[in-house]
Each structure stands twice: as structure tokens, then as C-alpha cells.
C-alpha positions in Angstrom: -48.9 -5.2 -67.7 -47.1 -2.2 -69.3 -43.5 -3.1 -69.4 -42.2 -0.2 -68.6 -44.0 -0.1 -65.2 -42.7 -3.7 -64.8 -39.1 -2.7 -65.7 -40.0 0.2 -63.4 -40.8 -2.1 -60.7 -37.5 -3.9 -60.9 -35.7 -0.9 -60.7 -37.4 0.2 -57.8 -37.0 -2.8 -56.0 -33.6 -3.2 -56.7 -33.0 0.6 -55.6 -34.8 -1.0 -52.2 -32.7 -3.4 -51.8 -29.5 -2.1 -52.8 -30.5 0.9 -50.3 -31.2 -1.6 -47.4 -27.7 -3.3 -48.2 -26.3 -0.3 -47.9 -28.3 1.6 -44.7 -27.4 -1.9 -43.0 -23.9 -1.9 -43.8 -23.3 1.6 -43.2 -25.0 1.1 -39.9 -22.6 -1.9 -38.7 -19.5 0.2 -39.9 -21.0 3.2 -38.0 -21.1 0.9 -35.1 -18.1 -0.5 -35.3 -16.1 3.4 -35.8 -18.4 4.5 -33.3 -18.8 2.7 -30.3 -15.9 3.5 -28.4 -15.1 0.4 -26.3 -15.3 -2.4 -29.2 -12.5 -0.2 -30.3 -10.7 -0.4 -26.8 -11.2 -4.0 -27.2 -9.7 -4.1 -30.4 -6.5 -2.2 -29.6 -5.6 -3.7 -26.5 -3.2 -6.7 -27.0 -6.3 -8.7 -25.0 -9.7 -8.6 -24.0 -12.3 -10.6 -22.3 -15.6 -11.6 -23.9 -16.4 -12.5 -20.2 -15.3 -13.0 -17.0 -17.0 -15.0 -14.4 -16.6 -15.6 -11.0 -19.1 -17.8 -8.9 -18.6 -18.8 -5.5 -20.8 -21.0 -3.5 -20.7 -21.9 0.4 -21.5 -24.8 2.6 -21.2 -26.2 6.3 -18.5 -27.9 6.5 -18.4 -29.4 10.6 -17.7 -26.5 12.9 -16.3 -24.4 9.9 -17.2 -23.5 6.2 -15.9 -24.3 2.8 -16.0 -21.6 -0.2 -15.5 -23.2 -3.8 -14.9 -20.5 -6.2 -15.6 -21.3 -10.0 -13.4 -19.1 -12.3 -15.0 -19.0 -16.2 -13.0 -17.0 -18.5 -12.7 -16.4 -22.8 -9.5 -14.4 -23.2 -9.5 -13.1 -27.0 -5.8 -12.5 -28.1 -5.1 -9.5 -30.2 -1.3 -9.2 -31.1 2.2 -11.0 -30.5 2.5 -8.6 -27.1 -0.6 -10.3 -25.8 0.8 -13.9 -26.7 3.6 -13.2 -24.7 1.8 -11.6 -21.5 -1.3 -13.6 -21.3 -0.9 -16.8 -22.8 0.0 -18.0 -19.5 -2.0 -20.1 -16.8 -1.6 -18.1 -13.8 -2.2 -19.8 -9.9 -1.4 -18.8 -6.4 0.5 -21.0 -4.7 -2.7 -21.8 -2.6 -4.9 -22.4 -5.8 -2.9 -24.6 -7.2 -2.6 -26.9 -4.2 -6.3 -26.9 -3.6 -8.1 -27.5 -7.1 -10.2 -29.4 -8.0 -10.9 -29.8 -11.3 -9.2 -27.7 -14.3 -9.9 -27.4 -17.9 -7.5 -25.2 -20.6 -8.4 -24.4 -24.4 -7.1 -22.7 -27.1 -9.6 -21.9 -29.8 -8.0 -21.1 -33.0 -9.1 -18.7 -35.5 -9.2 -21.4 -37.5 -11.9 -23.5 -35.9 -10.2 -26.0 -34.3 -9.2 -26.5 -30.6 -6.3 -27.4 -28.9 -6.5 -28.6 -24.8 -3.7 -27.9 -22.3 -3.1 -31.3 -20.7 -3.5 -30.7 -17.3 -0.8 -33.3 -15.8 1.6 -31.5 -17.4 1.2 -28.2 -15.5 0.4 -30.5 -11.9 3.6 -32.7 -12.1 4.8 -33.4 -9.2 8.5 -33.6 -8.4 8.6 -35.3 -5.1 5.4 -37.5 -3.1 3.4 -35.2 -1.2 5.4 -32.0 -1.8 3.2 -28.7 -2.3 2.9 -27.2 -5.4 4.3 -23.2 -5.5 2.4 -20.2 -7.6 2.2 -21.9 -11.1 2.8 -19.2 -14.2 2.8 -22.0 -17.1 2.3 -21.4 -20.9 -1.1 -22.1 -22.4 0.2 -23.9 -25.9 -0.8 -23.2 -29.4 -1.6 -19.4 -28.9 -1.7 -16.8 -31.9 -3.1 -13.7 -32.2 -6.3 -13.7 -33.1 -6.9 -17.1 -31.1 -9.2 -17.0 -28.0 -8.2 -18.7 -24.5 -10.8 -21.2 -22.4 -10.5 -21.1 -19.0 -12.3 -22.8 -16.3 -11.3 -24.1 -13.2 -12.4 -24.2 -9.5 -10.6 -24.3 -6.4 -12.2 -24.4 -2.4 -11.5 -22.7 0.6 -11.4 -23.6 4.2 -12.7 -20.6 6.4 -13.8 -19.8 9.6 -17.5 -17.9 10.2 -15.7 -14.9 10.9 -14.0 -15.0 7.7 -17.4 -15.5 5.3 -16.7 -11.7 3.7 -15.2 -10.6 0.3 -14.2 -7.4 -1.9 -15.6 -7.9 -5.2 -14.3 -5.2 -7.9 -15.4 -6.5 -11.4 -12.2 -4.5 -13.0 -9.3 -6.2 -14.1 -6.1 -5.2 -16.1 -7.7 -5.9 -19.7 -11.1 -4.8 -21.3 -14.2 -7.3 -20.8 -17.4 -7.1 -21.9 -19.0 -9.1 -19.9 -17.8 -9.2 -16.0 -19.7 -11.4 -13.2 -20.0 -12.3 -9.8 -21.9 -14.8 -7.7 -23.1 -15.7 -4.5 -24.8 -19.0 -3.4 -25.8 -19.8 -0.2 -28.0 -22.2 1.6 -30.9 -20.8 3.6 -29.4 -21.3 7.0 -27.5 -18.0 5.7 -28.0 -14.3 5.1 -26.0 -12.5 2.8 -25.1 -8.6 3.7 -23.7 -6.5 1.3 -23.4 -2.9 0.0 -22.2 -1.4 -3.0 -20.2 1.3 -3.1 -19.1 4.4 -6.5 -22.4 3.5 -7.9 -22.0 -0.2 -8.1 -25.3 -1.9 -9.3 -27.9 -4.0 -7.4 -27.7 -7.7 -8.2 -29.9 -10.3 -9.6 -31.5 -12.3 -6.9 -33.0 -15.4 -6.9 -34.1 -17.2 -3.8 -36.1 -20.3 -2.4 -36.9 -22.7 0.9 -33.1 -24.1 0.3 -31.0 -21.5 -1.4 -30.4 -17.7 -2.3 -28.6 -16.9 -5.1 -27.2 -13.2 -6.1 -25.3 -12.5 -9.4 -23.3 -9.4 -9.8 -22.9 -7.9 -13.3 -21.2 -4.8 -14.8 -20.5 -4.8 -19.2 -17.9 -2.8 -21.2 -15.0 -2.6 -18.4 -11.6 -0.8 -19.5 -8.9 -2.3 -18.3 -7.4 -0.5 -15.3 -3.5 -0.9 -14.6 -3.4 -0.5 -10.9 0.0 0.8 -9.0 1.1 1.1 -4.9 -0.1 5.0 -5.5 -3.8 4.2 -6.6 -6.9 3.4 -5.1 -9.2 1.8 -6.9 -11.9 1.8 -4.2 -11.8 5.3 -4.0 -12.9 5.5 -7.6 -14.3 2.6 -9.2 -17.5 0.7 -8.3 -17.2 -2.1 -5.9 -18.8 -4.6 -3.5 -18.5 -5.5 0.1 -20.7 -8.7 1.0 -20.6 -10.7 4.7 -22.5 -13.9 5.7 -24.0 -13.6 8.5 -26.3 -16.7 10.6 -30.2 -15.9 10.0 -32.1 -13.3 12.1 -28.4 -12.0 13.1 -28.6 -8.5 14.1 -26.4 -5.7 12.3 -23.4 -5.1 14.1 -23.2 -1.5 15.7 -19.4 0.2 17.4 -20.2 -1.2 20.9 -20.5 -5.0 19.7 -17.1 -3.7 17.8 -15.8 -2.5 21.2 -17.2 -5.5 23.5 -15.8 -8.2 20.8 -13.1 -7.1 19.2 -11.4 -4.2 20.6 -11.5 -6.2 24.1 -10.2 -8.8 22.7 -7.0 -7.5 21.5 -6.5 -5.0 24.3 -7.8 -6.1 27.5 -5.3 -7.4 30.0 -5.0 -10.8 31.8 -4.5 -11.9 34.8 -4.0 -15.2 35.6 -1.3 -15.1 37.8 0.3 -13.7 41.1 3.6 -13.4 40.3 4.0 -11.7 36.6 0.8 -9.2 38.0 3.1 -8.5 40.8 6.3 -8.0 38.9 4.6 -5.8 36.8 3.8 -3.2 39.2 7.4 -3.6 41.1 8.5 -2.7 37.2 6.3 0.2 37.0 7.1 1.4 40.4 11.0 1.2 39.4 10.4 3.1 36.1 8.5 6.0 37.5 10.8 5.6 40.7 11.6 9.7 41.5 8.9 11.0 38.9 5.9 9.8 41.4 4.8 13.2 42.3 4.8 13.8 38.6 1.9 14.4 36.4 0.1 11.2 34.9 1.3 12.2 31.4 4.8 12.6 32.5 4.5 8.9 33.8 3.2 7.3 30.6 6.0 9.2 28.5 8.4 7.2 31.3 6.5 3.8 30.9 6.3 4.4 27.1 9.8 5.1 26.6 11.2 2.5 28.5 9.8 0.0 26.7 10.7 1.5 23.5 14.1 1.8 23.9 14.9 -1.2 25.5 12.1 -3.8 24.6 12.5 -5.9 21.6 9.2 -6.6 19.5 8.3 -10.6 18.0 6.2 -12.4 16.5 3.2 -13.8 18.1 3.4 -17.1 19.8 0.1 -19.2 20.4 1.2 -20.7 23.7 1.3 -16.7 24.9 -1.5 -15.5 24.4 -3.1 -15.9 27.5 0.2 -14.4 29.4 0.1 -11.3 31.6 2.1 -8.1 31.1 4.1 -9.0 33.9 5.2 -12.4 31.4 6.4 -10.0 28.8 8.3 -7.4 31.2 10.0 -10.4 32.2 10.8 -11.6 28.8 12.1 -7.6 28.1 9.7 -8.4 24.5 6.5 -8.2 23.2 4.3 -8.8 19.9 1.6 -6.9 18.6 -1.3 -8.3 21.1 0.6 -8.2 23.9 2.0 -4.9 23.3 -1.7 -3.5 22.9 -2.6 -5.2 26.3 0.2 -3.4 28.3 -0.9 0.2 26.6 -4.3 -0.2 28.3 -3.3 -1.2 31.4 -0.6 1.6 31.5 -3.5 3.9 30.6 -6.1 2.8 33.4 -3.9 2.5 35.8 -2.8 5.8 35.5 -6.3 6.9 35.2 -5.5 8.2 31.9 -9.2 8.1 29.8 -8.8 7.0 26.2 -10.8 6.1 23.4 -10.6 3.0 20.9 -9.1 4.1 17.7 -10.7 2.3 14.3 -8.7 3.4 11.0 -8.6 2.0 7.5 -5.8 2.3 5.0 -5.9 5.2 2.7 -5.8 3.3 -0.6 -8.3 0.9 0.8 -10.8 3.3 0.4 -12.7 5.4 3.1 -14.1 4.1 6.3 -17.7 3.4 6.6 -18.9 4.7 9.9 -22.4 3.3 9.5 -22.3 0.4 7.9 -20.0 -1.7 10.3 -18.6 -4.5 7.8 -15.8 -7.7 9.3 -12.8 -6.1 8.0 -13.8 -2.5 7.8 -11.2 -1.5 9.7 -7.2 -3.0 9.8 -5.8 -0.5 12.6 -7.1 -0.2 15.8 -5.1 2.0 18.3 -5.3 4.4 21.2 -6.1 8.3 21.4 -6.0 10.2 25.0 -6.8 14.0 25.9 -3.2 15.3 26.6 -2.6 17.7 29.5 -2.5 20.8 27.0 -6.2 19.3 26.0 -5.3 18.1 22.3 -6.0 14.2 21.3 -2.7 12.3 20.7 -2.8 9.2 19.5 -0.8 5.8 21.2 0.2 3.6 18.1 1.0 0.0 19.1 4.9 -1.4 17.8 5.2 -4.2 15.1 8.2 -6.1 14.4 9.2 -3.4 11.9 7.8 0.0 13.3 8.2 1.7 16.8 6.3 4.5 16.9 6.7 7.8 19.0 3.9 8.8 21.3 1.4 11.0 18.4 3.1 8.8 15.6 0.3 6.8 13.1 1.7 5.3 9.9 1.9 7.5 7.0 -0.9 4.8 5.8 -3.1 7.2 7.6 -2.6 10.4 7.2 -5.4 12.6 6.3 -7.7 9.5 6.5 -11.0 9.1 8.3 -11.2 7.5 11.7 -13.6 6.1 13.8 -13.2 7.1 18.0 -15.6 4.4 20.6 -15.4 5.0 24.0 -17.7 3.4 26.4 -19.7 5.1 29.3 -19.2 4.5 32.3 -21.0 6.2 35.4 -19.0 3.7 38.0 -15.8 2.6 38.9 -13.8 0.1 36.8 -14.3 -3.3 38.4 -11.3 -5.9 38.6 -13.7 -7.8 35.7 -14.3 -5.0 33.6 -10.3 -4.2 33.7 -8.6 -8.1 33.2 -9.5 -11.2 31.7 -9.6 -13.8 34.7 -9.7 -16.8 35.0 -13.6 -16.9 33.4 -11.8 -15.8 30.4 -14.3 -13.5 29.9 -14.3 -10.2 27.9 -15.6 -6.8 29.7 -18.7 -5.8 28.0 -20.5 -2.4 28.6 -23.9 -1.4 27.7 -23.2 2.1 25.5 -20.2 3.0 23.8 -20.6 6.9 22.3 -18.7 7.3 18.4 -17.3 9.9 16.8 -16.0 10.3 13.2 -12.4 12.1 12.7 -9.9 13.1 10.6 -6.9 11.8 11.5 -3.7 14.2 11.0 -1.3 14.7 8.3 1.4 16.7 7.3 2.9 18.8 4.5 6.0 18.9 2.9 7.4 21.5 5.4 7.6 18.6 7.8 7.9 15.7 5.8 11.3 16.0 4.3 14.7 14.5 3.5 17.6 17.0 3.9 21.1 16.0 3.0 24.2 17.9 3.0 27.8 17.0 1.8 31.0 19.2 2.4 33.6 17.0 0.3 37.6 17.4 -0.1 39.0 17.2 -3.6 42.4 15.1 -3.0 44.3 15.1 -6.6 47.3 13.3 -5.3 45.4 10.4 -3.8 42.5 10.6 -6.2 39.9 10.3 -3.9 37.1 12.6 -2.9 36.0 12.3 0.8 33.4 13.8 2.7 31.6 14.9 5.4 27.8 14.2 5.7 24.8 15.7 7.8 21.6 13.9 7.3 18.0 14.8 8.6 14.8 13.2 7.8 11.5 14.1 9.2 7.8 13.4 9.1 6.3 11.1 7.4 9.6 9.7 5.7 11.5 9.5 9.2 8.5 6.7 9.8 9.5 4.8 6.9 12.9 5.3 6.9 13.4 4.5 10.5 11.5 1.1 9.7 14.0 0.0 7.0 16.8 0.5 9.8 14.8 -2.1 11.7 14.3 -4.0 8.9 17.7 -4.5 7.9 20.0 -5.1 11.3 18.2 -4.0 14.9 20.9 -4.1 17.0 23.7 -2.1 14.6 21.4 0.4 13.7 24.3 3.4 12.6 27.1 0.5 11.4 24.8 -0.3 9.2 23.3 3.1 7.8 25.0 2.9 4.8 23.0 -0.2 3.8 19.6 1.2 4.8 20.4 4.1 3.0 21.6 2.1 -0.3 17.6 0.1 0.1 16.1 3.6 0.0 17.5 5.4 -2.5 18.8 2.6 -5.1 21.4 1.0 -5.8 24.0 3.2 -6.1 26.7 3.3 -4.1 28.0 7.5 -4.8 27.9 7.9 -1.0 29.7 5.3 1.1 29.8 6.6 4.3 32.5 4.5 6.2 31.7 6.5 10.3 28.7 7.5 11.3 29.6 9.9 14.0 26.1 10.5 15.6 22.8 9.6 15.6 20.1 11.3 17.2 15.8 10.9 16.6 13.7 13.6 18.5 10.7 11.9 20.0 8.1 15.0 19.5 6.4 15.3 16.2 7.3 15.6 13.7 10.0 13.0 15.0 13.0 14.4 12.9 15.8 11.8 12.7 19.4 13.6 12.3 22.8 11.3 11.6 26.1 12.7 10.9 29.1 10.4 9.2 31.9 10.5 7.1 33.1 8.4 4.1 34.3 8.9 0.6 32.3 10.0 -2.9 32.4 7.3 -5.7 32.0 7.6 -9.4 31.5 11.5 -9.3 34.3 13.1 -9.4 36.8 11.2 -12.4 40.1 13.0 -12.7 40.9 13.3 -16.6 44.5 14.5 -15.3 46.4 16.2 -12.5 44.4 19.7 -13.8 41.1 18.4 -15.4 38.4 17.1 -13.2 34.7 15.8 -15.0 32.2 15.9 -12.5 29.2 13.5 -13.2 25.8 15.5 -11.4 23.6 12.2 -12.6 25.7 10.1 -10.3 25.5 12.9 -6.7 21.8 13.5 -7.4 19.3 10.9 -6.2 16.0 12.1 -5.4 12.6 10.6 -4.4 10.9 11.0 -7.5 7.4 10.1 -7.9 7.1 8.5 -11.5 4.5 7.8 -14.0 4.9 5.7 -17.0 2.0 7.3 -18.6 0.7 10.1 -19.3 -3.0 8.4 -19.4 -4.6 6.4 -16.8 -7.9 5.6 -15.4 -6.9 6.4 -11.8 -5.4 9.6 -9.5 -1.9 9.1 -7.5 -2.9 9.5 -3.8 0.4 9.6 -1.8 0.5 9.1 1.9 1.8 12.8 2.0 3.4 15.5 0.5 7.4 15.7 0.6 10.5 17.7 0.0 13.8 16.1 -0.9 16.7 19.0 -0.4 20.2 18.0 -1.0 23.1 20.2 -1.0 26.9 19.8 -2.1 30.1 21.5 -1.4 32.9 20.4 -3.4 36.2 21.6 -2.0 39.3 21.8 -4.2 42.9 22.4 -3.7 43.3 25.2 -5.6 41.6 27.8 -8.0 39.2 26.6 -10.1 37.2 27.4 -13.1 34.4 25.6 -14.5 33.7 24.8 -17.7 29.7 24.5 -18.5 28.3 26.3 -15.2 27.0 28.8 -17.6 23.0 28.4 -17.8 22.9 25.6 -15.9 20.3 26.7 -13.3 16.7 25.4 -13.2 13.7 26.9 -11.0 10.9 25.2 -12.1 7.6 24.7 -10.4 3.5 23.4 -11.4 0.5 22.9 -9.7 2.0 19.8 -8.3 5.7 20.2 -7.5 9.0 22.0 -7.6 12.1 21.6 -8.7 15.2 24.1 -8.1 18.5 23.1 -9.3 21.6 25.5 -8.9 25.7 25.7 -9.7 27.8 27.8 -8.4 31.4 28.9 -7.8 30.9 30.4 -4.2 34.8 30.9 -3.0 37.8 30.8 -5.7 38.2 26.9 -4.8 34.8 26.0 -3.9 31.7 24.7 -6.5 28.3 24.4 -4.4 25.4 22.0 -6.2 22.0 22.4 -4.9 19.1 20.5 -6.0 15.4 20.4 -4.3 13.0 18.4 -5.4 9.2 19.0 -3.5 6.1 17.3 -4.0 3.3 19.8 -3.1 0.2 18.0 -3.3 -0.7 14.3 -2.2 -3.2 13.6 -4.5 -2.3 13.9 -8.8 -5.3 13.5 -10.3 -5.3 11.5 -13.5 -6.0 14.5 -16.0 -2.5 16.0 -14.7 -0.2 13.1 -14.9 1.5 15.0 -17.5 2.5 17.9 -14.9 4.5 15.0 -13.0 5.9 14.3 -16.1 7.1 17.9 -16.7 8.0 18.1 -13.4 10.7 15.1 -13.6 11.9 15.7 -16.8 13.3 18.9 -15.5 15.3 16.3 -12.6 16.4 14.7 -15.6 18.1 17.7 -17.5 20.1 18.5 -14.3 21.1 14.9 -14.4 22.4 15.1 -18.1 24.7 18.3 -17.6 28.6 17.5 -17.6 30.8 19.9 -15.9 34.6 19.9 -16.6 36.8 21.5 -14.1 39.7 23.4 -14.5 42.4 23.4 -11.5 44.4 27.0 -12.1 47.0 25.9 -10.0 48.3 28.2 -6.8 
């Protein structure tokens, strides 16, 4: 062999080798710079290897038990992550119905340190419930990775075999999963919705089993603006018995809507009180037109009827029960809008809405739990649909008042037909206790209405007195709120005290707008709401200014703007997320101040002080100014023109607030010249 092709060889070989070291490593370090999520993974303080959920179901007697497996490795990245995930986390209802638990740490190291259980589970008293558990997985480092497993059962009813599955959680996973098993006396339903994939199936004579599986999640921080099921891939599955049929709007109508709305009558007496009531309330407005009478009936009972919480042993009671008891509670209250309806011959349709950050309506694939409002709508006399919104025990709605919760949202109208007159049976529940059914219902899909921020605002104007002597600042104060935030705002007045409604206005006020207590407002002097849309609510008071105006000495004033301006600001912490802001509507927040002081005046740092700023997504105007010799006016407007901010243009919101903050920081020192 010629040894210079045998030294040749080597070379070669070792060239080879040395190049398939190197094309192998510089392929795994290309991987590892390239693929984007292992490097999401790496910089988040946590991430999931996997996340499993499987859930299994079984008769249980007349009703059904769920148990719901939870398998989880939790890799640890940094101190931050020690601190916020290092923790076993249960709902008070988990933890009190486990059944078997199992926590490890496994250490970078190799070895493996177990969470004893009885720890977490002591009890402090026999037979006393546990509460939501948050307790402290031990040993924990970064770079460790957390074990979890544990599994927990549910009690439920066959009208409650449904769930939401959304794979996503706050942290990165590679690996997220979700299953179904079910015995063959079952069907599962299910559709997936924002390109959710199709599952695994496996089936036989005695089971059917579906797995659910998405890889490389990001971790999604979700807040009360987003909606992740408007976005993100999800699931909705149902059980139903086998050879069920798929559930169309008129079962919806016969079943549920019937249930909750139709009248009763089950007794002489409360029937005929309620029509000696109706006839009283109407009383001189008989000749009046229909619509005239329900705005009667209506009002009545929203002025002077108290809503409750639902009591079992009522449920079967008549309206005529409830005008008696000068109450109702959310069935009941439902019950007596129909009946006010057909009696005055009023036609109306059933109203079937879904929450705007629950994602939209499906209007042909009828799910349990598709819908959470279901309401009235009637042709008024004018021929537009207004809609007939039942109370709750924190919201009384105006006749053509929804929650903001819906606004700009799809519905779902069901009205049944009906070529004859309403029988007694197809009116009340009798004594058969049975539920009017008709034979056709016909649907229509709507948009239910919204408003913009020229109706939904909050307007607030102060005309104050400088008293230098006394050193105090009172004040005079209008207030009007309207749309969309006279709905809320009205509701935290219930909240807090419903029988002092203006006595206590300051307090309601202090619960919206923070903390601070700049405006205490000692009389309110009126209160008036108009009951036609878009149900403005106007309150005039009096009361004293605190911590803005601080008097240096008998001629220098410092007036502190952070303190008098307190707007609605939507914030973001971020200017980076996975998901849009949708708001329940658009909004202006105007306040206006006139500071009143005893003599001349000249301010020190009113030069430049003006701001009129405005993006794709809000305004801002902000102005000082000396109007009369003695008088500084402070106006500041703060508008939110769109109701949905998509994530890309976060950082307009951003822009937008910073420019509330600037006004905030200015410092104005005023000068009294004396007379």
C-alpha cells in the first residue's frame, strides 16, 4: 500500500469526520438560535414540557360523575418563576374533592424531592371544608422541573355534561392535551372553533375515547378587556344520550325559554290580584295605546319593586305572589314580562345573546350554554325593535336598555308561529305543570345595538370658591353620566346602599373612580335619570375640594392638577401581547373646573401648559386658563374612540395616556395680587 495514499486516507477520513462533527453541531446550534419558540421557552421564567388534562365520565344513579386527571412538568427558569410558580394551586372545590395527589420536584441535579401531601390537607377542625389552597411546592431552584399529578371528581347533572376546552395557558408548553372518555351509552358533540384541530379518536363496543392536542403554545396573559375565544383556537364538546337528535331554536324555545318565562297559575287568588293590580296601575290610561300601558306596568315595578334572590320554595308562585310581596327575582321577573306582553297583546320575540368576550354566538350549531342572556324584543308603535331586559339584584334596566356586555354583539331572535289564538295552556303553567310547546318557531340573526362615545360619556363640572381665611376650597358640582357608563354606574349605586341612593353618592363615586377622596361632596341637591336612551343620569351636590388647593401663605396658593384629574383611563402594562382590547364601548370622560378666588390672580406656570393630542384610538385635550381677573378654568377630556385596540397598536394607548400623565405632573403656583 503506498503510504502516502494511506496517510491520505487518514486525512480524508478525519476531514469526514471532523466535517460531520461540525455540520452536526452547527445544525443543533442553528436549531437552537433558530427555532423561535425553544427560545420563548427559554426566556420565560417557566414553561411546560406538557400539560395534560384527561377527563373521563360515568353513571352515577340518576346523575353523572366527571373525574378530571391533571398531568403537568413545569420546567423552572429563573428566581421570578420560583417565586410565582412554585406553588400548588387548588379551588376551593378541588381541594375538597380529590382524590389522590402526587408533588415532585426534580432537581437539576438528579435527584427528587416529594411534597408530603398531609401537610398541604391538614385539617384544623373535624369535618370542616378545606378553602382554595395556594401552598409552596418545597425545594425549588431554577433550573429544577415541577411534577404534578392529581385528580379530582365532579358531581353533575345530564344537562351539565359540556366544557370549554382552550389548550392555552399563561406560560409556554410544548406539549398541551385534552381528553374525553366515555362509555358507549354516550355520544360526544363537539366543534372546534379559530382553526382548532380534529382529535384522535379511538372507539370500541364499551368506550370512545378523543384526545385533543396542540404543540408549541406561547403563553397568553389574559385581562377583563380580552377575548381569547375571539382569537385563539378552542373547543366546545356536549354529551348527549345515543341516537339524540341535534338540538334546533324551537326545542330551545319549547324547553328553555318556556321554562324561564312562562307564567303559572296555580291559584285564584294571586291570578286575581294581579289583574285588580294591573287594572289600578293603568287606572285612567285604559283608552291608551298598548305601549303606553306596558311603559305604566314597567315603570311601576321598577320604581317601587325591590329585586331578590331566588328562593326554591317560589318557584312555582304566580305573579300575583310577587305583586303581593312588592319583589321579585330574576325568574319571576321574566314570568311577569310575558304575561304583561300577552295580555296586552303586545307580540314579542325570544331574545338569545352571548357575552362579548365569550366569543360570538353560534346560530347553527345550537350548544348547552351557547347563550347566558335570554330577554325580550317587541315592534314599538314607531315600528323599531326595542328590547325588554329582565332586573337582577344589581341592575334595573330602562325599557331599550341591554348591558354594555352586549353591545355590538350578535343575537339570536325565536318567535314561534302561531295561526290560532293563545290557549289558557299555551299561556300558563297549570296545574299539569306542563310547558307550552309549538310546532315551528322562525329565527333570525341580529346585531344588537351599541353606542359611541357621543352617548356614552361621563361629564363633570366643578365651580369652586377659594376661601383664604378659612382655608378651605368648596364647591359646587353638576354631574351627568350617560350610555353605556350610566348602566354601570347606576349598578354600583345599587350595589352599595338601595334605599339611600344620593346620601350615599359620594361612596359610589369613591368605588368608581379610586380611592381618592379630592371631591367630597357633603349635599347632593338633585338627582334625576331620564328613562329614554341613552338613559343619561344627572346629580347636582355640593361639598368641599381636598388635597388640591394647599395654601403656601395668605398670597401663595400651589395647586396640585394630579390630585382634581381622575379619568377612566384604559391601561396597558405592555406594549406586546398576544391579544386585542375589545371594550364594551367607546367613551368620553369630560371634566371641567372653575376655580374662584378672592381677588386678582396671576399664575405662575400656565405658560405652555396646554395639550391637544389625538391617534387612531383616542383623544386627549387638556387646557389652563385665566378666563376673568380672579378666575383659573382647568379642562381636561379624555375619549376613547374605538372599542376594539388591536394588539399591534397597544403602543398608541400608551401614547395616548402618557399625555394624561404630563397634565398630571404640571405644578401651578398662584399668585393672589391683592384688591
Amino acid at each position: 500500500m503506498n503510504p502516502l495514499f494511506s496517510k491520505n486516507k487518514k486525512i480524508s477520513l478525519a476531514s469526514i469526520c471532523a466535517g460531520i462533527l461540525f455540520y452536526s453541531f452547527s445544525s443543533t446550534v442553528n436549531d437552537k438560535i433558530t427555532d423561535p419558540f425553544l427560545a420563548i421557552c427559554k426566556n420565560s421564567d417557566a414553561y411546560y414540557t406538557h400539560s395534560y388534562i384527561d377527563v373521563s365520565y360515568s353513571k352515577n344513579w340518576l346523575r353523572y360523575k366527571k373525574y378530571v386527571s391533571i398531568n403537568n412538568k413545569l420546567v423552572v427558569n429563573s428566581n421570578k418563576g420560583v417565586e410565582d410558580y412554585a406553588f400548588l394551586n387548588l379551588s376551593e372545590y378541588q381541594s375538597n374533592h380529590l382524590i389522590k395527589i402526587k408533588i415532585r420536584t426534580l432537581k437539576a441535579d438528579g435527584s427528587i424531592v416529594e411534597l408530603d401531601s398531609s401537610l398541604v390537607f391538614e385539617r384544623t377542625a373535624k369535618n370542616k371544608k378545606f378553602g382554595p389552597i395556594s401552598y409552596p411546592i418545597p425545594a425549588v431552584e431554577p433550573g429544577d422541573t415541577i411534577e404534578t399529578n392529581y385528580v379530582y371528581y365532579e358531581n353533575l347533572k345530564e344537562s351539565e355534561l359540556m366544557d370549554y376546552v382552550n389548550l392555552h395557558s399563561s406560560l409556554p408548553s410544548k406539549n398541551s392535551q385534552y381528553s374525553i372518555k366515555i362509555g358507549s351509552d354516550l355520544a360526544v358533540r363537539y366543534k372546534p372553533y379559530n382553526g382548532f384541530p380534529e382529535p384522535g379518536v379511538n372507539s370500541n363496543d364499551s368506550q370512545i375515547y378523543l384526545q385533543f392536542s396542540m404543540d408549541n403554545l406561547k403563553g397568553i396573559e389574559v385581562n377583563e378587556h380580552n377575548c381569547l375565544p375571539c382569537e385563539k383556537p378552542y373547543l366546545y364538546y356536549s354529551l348527549e344520550k345515543k341516537d339524540s337528535e341535534v338540538r334546533t331554536w324551537k326545542d330551545v324555545y319549547n324547553e328553555e325559554f318556556n321554562f324561564l318565562t312562562q307564567p303559572l297559575a296555580l291559584d285564584y287568588d294571586n291570578s286575581s290580584y294581579y289583574k285588580r293590580w294591573k287594572r289600578r296601575v293603568i287606572d285612567v290610561a285604559k283608552d291608551s295605546s298598548k305601549y303606553y300601558k306596558l311603559n305604566l306596568l314597567y315603570s311601576e315595578v321598577l320604581n317601587n319593586f325591590k329585586i331578590e334572590p331566588i328562593q326554591e320554595n317560589e318557584f312555582i308562585k304566580s305573579n300575583g305572589y310577587f305583586l303581593k310581596q312588592k319583589r321579585f327575582d330574576e325568574i319571576s321577573i321574566r314570568r311577569f314580562y310575558r304575561q304583561i306582553l300577552e295580555d296586552l297583546e303586545i307580540e314579542y320575540w325570544a331574545v338569545f345573546g352571548r357575552n362579548k368576550r365569550s366569543g360570538n354566538i353560534d346560530t347553527n350549531y345550537i350548544r348547552k350554554g351557547e347563550y347566558d342572556h335570554i330577554f325580550f324584543a317587541y315592534e314599538n308603535e314607531n315600528g323599531s325593535i326595542t328590547f325588554l331586559y329582565p332586573h337582577n339584584e344589581m341592575y334595573k334596566y330602562q325599557i331599550d336598555e341591554i348591558p354594555t356586555s352586549l353591545y355590538s354583539t350578535e343575537a339570536v331572535l325565536v318567535k314561534p308561529f302561531i295561526k290560532e289564538k293563545k290557549r289558557r295552556k299555551d299561556k300558563f303553567i297549570d296545574r299539569d305543570l306542563e310547558l307550552a310547546t309549538v310546532d315551528s318557531v322562525s329565527i333570525a340573526a341580529i346585531s344588537l345595538p351599541g353606542m359611541d362615545s357621543n352617548y356614552n360619556f361621563i361629564n363633570q363640572i366643578i365651580s369652586s370658591d377659594v376661601d383664604v381665611e378659612e382655608k378651605k376650597t368648596s364647591f359646587k358640582y353638576r354631574f351627568k353620566v350617560s350610555g353605556g357608563l350610566s348602566t354601570e354606574l347606576r349598578a354600583f349605586f345599587e350595589m352599595l346602599n338601595k334605599n339611600e341612593e344620593a346620601s350615599n353618592f359620594y361612596d359610589a363615586l369613591v368605588e368608581f373612580e379610586g380611592n381618592d377622596n379630592t371631591m367630597q361632596i357633603d349635599t347632593v341637591t338633585s338627582v334625576d335619570l331620564n328613562s329614554n336612551k341613552p338613559f343619561a343620569y344627572n346629580m347636582s351636590g355640593e361639598g368641599v375640594l381636598n388635597n388640591v388647593v394647599t395654601f403656601i401663605n395668605d398670597s401663595l396658593i400651589s395647586l396640585s392638577i394630579d390630585k382634581l384629574i381622575q379619568h377612566n383611563q384604559i391601561e396597558t402594562s405592555s406594549n406586546t401581547s398576544e391579544l386585542n382590547y375589545y371594550l364594551d364601548y367607546s367613551y368620553s370622560d369630560r371634566f371641567t373646573c372653575y376655580l374662584n378666588f378672592p381677588s386678582n390672580i396671576e399664575v405662575l406656570g400656565l405658560e405652555n401648559g396646554n395639550i391637544d393630542f389625538k391617534n387612531d384610538f383616542g383623544e386627549y385635550f387638556f387646557e389652563l386658563k385665566k378666563r376673568k381677573e380672579n378666575q383659573l378654568i382647568i379642562q381636561s377630556n379624555y375619549i376613547i374612540i374605538k372599542s376594539i385596540i388591536p394588539k399591534e397598536n397597544y403602543n398608541e394607548l400608551k401614547l395616548l395616556n402618557e399625555e394624561v400623565k404630563n397634565a398630571k405632573s404640571m405644578r401651578l403656583i398662584v399668585k393672589l395680587k391683592g384688591d
